[in-house]
C-alpha positions as CSV (number, residue, x, y, z in Angstrom):
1,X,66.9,36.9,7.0
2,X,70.1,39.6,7.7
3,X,68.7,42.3,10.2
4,X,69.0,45.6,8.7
5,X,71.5,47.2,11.2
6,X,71.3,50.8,9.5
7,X,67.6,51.2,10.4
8,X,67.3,53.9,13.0
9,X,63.6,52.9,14.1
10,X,63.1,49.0,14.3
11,X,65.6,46.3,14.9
12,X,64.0,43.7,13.0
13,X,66.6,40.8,14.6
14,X,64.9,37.5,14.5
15,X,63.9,36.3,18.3
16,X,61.6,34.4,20.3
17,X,58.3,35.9,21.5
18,X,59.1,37.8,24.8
19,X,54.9,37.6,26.1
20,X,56.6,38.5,29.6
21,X,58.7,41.6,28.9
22,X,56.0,42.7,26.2
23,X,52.9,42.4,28.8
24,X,55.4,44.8,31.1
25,X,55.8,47.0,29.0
26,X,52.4,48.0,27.9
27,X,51.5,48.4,31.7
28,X,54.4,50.8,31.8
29,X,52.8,52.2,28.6
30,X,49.4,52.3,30.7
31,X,51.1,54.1,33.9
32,X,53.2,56.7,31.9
33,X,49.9,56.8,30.0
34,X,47.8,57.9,33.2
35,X,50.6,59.9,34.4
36,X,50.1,61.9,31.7
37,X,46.9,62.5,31.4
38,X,47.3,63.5,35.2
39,X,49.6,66.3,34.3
40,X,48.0,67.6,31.3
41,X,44.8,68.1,33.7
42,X,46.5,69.5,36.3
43,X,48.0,72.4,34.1
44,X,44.6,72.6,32.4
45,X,43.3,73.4,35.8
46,X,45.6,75.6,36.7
47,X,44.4,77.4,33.8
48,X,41.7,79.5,34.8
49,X,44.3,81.7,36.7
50,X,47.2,80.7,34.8
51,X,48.0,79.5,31.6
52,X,50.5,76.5,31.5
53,X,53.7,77.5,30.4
54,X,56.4,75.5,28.1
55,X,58.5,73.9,31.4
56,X,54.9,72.2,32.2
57,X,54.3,71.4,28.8
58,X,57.9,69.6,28.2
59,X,57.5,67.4,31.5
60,X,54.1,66.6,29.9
61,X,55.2,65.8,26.6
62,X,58.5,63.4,28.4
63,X,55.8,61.3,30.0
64,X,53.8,61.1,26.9
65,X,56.7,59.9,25.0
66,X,58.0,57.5,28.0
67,X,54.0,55.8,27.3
68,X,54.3,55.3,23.3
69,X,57.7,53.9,23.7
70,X,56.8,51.7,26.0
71,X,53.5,50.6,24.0
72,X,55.7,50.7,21.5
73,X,58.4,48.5,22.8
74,X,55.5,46.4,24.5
75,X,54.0,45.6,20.9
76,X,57.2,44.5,19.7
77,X,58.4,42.6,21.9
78,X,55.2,39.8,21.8
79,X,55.7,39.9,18.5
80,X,58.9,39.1,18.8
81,X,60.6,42.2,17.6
82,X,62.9,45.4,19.0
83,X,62.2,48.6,19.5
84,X,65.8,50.3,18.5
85,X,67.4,52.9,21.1
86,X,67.1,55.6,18.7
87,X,63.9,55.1,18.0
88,X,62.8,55.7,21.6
89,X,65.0,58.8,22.0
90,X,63.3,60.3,18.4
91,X,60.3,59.8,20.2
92,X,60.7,60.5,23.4
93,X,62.1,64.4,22.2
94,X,59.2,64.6,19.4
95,X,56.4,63.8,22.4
96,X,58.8,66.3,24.8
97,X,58.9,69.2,21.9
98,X,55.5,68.9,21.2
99,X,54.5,69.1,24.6
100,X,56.1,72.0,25.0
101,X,54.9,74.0,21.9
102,X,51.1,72.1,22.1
103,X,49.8,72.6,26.1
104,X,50.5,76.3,26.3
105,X,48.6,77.3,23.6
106,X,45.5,74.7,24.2
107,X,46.2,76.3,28.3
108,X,45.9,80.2,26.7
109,X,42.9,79.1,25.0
110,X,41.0,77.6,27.5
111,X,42.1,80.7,29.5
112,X,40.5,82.9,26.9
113,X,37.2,80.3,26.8
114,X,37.0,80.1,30.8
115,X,37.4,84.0,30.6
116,X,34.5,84.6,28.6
117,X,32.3,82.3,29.6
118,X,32.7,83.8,32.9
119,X,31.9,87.7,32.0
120,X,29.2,86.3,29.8
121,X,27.7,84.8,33.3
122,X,28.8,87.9,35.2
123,X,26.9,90.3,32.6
124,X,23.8,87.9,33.1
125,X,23.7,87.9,36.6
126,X,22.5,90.5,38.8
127,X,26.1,91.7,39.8
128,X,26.8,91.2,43.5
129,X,30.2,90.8,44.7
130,X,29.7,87.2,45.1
131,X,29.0,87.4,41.4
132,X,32.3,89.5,41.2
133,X,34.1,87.2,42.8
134,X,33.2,84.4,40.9
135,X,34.2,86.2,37.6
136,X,37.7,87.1,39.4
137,X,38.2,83.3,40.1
138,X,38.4,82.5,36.3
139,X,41.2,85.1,35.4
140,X,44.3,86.7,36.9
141,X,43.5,89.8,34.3
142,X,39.9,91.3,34.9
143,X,38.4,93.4,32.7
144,X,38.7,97.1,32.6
145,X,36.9,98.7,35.6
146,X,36.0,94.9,37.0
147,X,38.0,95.9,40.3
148,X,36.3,99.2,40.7
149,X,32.9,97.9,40.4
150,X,33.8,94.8,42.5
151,X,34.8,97.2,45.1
152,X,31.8,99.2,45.4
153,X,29.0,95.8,45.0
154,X,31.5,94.9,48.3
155,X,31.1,98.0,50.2
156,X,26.9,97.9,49.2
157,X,27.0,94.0,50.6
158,X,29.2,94.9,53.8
159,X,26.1,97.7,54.5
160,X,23.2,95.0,54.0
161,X,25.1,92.9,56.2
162,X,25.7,95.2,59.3
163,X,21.7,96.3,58.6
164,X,20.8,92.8,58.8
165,X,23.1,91.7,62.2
166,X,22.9,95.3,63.7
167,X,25.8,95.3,63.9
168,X,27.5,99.1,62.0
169,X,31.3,98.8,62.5
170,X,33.7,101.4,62.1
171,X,36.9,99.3,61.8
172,X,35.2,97.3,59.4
173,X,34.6,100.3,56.4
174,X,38.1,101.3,57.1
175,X,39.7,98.0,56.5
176,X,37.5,98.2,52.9
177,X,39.3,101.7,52.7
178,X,42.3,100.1,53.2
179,X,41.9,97.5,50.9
180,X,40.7,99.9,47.8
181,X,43.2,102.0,48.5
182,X,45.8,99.4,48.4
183,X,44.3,98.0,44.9
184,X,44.3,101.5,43.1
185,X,48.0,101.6,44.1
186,X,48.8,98.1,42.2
187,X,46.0,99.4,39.4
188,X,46.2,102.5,38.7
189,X,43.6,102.6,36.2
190,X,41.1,101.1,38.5
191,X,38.9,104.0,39.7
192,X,38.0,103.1,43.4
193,X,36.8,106.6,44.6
194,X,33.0,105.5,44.3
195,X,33.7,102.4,46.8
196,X,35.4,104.3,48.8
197,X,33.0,107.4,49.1
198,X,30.2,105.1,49.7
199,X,32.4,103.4,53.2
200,X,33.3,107.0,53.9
201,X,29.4,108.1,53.6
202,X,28.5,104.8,55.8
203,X,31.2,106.0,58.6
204,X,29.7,109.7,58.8
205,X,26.7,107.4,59.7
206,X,28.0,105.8,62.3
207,X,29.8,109.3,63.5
208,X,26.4,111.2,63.6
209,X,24.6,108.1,65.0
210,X,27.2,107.7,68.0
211,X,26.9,111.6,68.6
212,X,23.5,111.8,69.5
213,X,23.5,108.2,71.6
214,X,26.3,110.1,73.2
215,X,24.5,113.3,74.2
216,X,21.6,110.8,75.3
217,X,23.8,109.9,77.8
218,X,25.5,112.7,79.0
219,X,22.1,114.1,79.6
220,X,21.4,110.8,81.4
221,X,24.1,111.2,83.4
222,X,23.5,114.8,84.6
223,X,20.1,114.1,85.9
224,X,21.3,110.2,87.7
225,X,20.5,110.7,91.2
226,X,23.6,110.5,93.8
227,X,24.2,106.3,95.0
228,X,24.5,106.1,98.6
229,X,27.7,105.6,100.2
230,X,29.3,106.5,96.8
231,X,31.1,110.3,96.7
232,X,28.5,112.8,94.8
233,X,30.3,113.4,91.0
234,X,31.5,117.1,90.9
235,X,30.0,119.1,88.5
236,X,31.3,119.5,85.1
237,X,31.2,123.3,83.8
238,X,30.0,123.8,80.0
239,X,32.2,124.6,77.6
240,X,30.7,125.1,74.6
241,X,33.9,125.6,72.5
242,X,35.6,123.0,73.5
243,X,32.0,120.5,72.2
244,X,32.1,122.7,69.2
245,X,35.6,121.5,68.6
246,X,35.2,118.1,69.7
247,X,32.7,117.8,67.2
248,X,34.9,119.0,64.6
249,X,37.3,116.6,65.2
250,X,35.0,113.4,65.0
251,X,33.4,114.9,61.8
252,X,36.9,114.8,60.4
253,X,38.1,111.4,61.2
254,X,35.5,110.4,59.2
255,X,37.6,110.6,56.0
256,X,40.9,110.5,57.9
257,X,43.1,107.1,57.4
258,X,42.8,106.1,60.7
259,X,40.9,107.3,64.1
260,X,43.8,108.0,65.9
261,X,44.2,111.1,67.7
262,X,47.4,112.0,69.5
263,X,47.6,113.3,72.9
264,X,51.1,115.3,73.5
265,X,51.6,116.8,77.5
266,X,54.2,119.1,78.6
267,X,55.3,119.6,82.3
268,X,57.1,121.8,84.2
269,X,57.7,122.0,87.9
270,X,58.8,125.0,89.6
271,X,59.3,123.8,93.3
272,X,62.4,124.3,93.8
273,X,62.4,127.9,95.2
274,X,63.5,128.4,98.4
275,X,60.3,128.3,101.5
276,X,60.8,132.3,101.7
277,X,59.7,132.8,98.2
278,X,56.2,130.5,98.5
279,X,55.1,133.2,101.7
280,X,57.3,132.4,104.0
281,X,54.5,130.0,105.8
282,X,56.4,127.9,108.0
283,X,60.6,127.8,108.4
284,X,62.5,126.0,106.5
285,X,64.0,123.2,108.4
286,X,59.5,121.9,109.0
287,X,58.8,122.3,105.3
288,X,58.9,118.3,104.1
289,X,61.3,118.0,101.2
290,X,59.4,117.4,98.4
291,X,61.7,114.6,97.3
292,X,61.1,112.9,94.1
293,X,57.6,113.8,94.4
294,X,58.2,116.3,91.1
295,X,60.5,114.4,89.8
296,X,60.5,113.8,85.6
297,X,59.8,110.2,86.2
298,X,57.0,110.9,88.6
299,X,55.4,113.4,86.0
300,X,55.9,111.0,82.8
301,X,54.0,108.2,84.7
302,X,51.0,110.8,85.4
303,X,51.0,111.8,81.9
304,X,50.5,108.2,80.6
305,X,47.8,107.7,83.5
306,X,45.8,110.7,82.4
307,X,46.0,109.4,78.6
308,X,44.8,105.7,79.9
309,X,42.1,107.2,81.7
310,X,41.0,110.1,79.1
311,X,41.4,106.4,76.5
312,X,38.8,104.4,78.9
313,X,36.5,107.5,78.4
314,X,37.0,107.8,75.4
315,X,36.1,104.1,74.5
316,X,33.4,104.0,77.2
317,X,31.5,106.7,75.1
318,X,30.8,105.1,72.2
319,X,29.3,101.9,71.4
320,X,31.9,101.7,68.4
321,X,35.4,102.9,68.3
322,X,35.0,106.2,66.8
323,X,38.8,107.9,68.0
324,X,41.8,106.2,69.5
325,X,44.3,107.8,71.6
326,X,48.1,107.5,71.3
327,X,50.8,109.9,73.3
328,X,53.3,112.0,71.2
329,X,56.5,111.5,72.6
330,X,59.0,114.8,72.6
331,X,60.1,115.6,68.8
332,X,57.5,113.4,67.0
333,X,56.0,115.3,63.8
334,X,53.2,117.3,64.2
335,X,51.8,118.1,60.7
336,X,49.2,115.7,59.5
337,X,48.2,114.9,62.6
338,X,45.1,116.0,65.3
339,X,46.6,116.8,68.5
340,X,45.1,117.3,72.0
341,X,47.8,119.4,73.8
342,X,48.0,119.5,77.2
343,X,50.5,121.7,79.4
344,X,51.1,121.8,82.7
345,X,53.1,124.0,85.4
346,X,53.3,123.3,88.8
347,X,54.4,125.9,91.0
348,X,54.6,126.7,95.1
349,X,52.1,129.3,96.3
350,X,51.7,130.9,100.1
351,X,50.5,128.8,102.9
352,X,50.7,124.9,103.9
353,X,49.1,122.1,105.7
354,X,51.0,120.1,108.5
355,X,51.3,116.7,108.1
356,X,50.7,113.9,111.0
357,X,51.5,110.7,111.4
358,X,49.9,108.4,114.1
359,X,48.7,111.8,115.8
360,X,52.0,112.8,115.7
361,X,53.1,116.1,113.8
362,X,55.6,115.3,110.9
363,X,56.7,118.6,109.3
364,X,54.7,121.2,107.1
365,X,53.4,120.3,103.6
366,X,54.0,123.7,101.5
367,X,51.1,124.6,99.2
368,X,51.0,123.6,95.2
369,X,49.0,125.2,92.6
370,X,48.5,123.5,89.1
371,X,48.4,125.5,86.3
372,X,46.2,123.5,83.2
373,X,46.0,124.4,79.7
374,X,44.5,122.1,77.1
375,X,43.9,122.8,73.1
376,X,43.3,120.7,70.2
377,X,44.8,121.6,66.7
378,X,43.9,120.2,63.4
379,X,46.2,118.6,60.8
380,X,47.4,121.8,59.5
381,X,48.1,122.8,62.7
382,X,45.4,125.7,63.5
383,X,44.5,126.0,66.5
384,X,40.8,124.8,67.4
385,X,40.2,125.4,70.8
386,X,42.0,126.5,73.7
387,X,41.1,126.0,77.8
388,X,43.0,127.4,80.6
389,X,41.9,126.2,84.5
390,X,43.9,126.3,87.8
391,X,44.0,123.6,90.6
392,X,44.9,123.7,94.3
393,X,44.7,120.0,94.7
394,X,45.9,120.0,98.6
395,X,42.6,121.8,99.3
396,X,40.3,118.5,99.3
397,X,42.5,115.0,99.5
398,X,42.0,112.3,101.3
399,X,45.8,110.2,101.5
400,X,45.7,106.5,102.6
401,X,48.9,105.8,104.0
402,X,50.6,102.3,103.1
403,X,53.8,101.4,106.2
404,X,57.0,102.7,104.8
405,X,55.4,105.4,102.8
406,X,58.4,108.7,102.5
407,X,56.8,111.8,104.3
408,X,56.9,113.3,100.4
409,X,54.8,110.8,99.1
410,X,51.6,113.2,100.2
411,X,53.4,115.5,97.4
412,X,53.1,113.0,94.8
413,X,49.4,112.0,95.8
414,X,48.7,115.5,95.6
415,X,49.6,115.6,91.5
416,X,47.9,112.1,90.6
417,X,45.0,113.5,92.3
418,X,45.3,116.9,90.2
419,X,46.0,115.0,86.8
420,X,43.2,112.0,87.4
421,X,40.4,115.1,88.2
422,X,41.9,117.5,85.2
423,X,41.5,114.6,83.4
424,X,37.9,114.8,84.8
425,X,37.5,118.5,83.6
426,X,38.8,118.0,80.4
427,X,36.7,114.7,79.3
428,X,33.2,116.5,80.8
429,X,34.4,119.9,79.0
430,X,34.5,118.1,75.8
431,X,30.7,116.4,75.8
432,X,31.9,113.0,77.4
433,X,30.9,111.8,80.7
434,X,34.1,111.9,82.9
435,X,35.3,109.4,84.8
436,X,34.0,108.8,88.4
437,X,34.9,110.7,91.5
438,X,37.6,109.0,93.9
439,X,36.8,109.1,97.4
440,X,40.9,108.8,98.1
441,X,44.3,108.5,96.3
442,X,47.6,106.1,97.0
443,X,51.2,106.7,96.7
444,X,52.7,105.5,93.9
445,X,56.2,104.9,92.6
């Protein structure tokens, strides 16, 4: 018989059985065949969040149509017949075509099935945000008002959690803020309002809560008798205003986007007049310079002291972290922001102390006077509340001494000492229990 060289399938050429190259070839078919189911699971499983698309579907189809030629060709070839080339290229690009066209739509359909069988469950259930999030796990594209009510079965599961552990946390509801706020920018159809109010209403808790422990133990600390050896804590005069305000402040970080508070402080040092003009205490040449005692440097570093220790109060008060304190640096905005504004003047006034060293007389330290004035405005910028006080911090200081000490670092001591117990003032003024009394100050750089 003449093999029909025009055929475009079969090549029909007369040859011996090949059992070896045909048994090959149907465990290639078998491979290819596994392969492919392999892949057409995979993009099947990937389904549920994404359908497959026509890429996945073609590389699906070309391992397909690798298995029926080689089944093909296996067959064949123990019969002792050819598969022709052209024949395994028509069906390599029919399996690779009809990959393409056939896994995207069965992948959209089981998208659609795994979709509603999933909101049928959800409706059924009894809609927690573990139910939620089960429902979300079976589609990239929720339903309508899905996210919204996710977000608010999320902020009613974060409560029963922190009432089971005792365990209320501030930072917690405003990372949920956060993250509704975040997801109504991406969907802007997705009303997250109620999730939100309800972490907002769970915050005022905590707020009110924290208040009261705090008055607790500012009257705790007002009737603690004195420890012994320990310097007795001065007392704290009321200022009424200044809680009122306080107060105010807390009540609106509640809602605020973040619990930060920002502490600006302005200083200016008028030493620098000549002895005559501060009463004309002692001459000139036994005054001790003042050095760099009032120097910009020297007042920055008590600035950022006073805002670490007013911080530590601050934290210490509260069993949660209700307010956080940053500095605002000179020409950083103001609007939108709380501010605690403190300003300070420093100025020479009559009289002086003489300084010793070793029972030796050094020179005559001239008199300082701190003038203190501390107000807190809101966002807008109106003022809240507004305290003005006056120090004399060489009246009552005790100076420890450190070898190679200058003769002006008693100036210096003398401001850390006034900021540390304004600090004091200010933190008792406002309802918070200041920080403790130092029995002495060192010289600092």
């Amino acid at each position: 018989m003449v093999p029909d060289t025009q055929s475009p399938v079969v090549d029909y050429s007369t040859r011996a059985s090949d059992k070896g190259g045909g048994i090959f070839m149907i465990l290639l078919a078998a491979g290819f065949g596994a392969i492919t189911w392999y892949l057409f699971d995979l993009h099947m499983s990937r389904a549920g969040w994404r359908a497959p698309d026509a890429g996945g579907g073609v590389v699906t189809g070309i391992a397909l149509g690798i298995a029926v030629w080689a089944l093909a060709a296996g067959i064949m070839r123990l019969s002792g017949k050819r598969l022709g080339r052209v024949a395994g290229v028509v069906l390599l690009v029919l399996c690779a075509v009809g990959g393409g066209i056939a896994e995207p739509r069965l992948g959209k359909a089981k998208v659609v099935a795994d979709e509603r069988r999933a909101w049928d469950a959800l409706q059924a259930s009894g809609k927690t945000y573990e139910d939620y999030q089960t429902y979300e796990r079976w589609t990239d594209k929720p339903r309508p008002g899905t996210r919204a009510n996710r977000a608010l079965a999320e902020a009613k599961s974060e409560a029963a959690r922190m009432i089971k552990y005792n365990n209320r946390s501030v930072g917690a509801w405003r990372l949920l803020v956060d993250k509704c706020n975040r997801e109504m920018r991406e969907f802007p159809g997705e009303d997250m309002r109620p999730a939100i109010d309800y972490a907002y209403d769970e915050i005022g808790k905590i707020y009110a809560a924290s208040l009261a422990e705090l008055g607790e133990k500012a009257r705790a600390s007002v009737t603690k008798p004195a420890v012994a050896g320990k310097p007795a804590a001065a007392p704290i005069p009321e200022d009424p205003a200044m809680r009122a305000a306080f107060r105010t402040v807390l009540e609106r970080l509640v809602r605020a986007d973040s619990d930060v508070v920002w502490l600006a402080f302005a200083t200016d040092s008028q030493v620098t007049a000549p002895a005559a003009a501060a009463g004309g205490t002692a001459p000139a040449e036994k005054l001790i310079d003042p050095g760099d005692a009032f120097a910009r440097a020297q007042d920055d570093r008590r600035s950022r002291s006073f805002a670490r220790s007013m911080q530590d109060t601050l934290k210490s008060a509260f069993s949660d972290q209700l307010i956080s304190l940053r500095q605002l640096e000179p020409g950083d905005k103001r609007d939108g922001r709380i501010v605690f504004d403190v300003k300070c003047v420093t100025r020479r006034v009559p009289g002086g102390m003489v300084l010793t060293r070793e029972g030796k007389e050094v020179g005559t330290l001239f008199n300082i006077e701190v003038a203190w004035e501390f107000a807190i405005f809101d966002t807008t910028g109106k003022l809240l509340t507004k305290s003005t006080s006056r120090s004399r911090p060489g009246e009552s200081l005790q100076l420890k001494r450190s070898p190679g000490d200058p003769d002006w670092a008693a100036y210096s001591v003398m401001m850390d000492s006034a900021y540390y117990n304004y600090c004091r003032e200010v933190t008792g003024k406002l309802g918070l229990i200041p920080p403790p009394t130092r029995a002495y100050f060192e010289f600092q750089q």
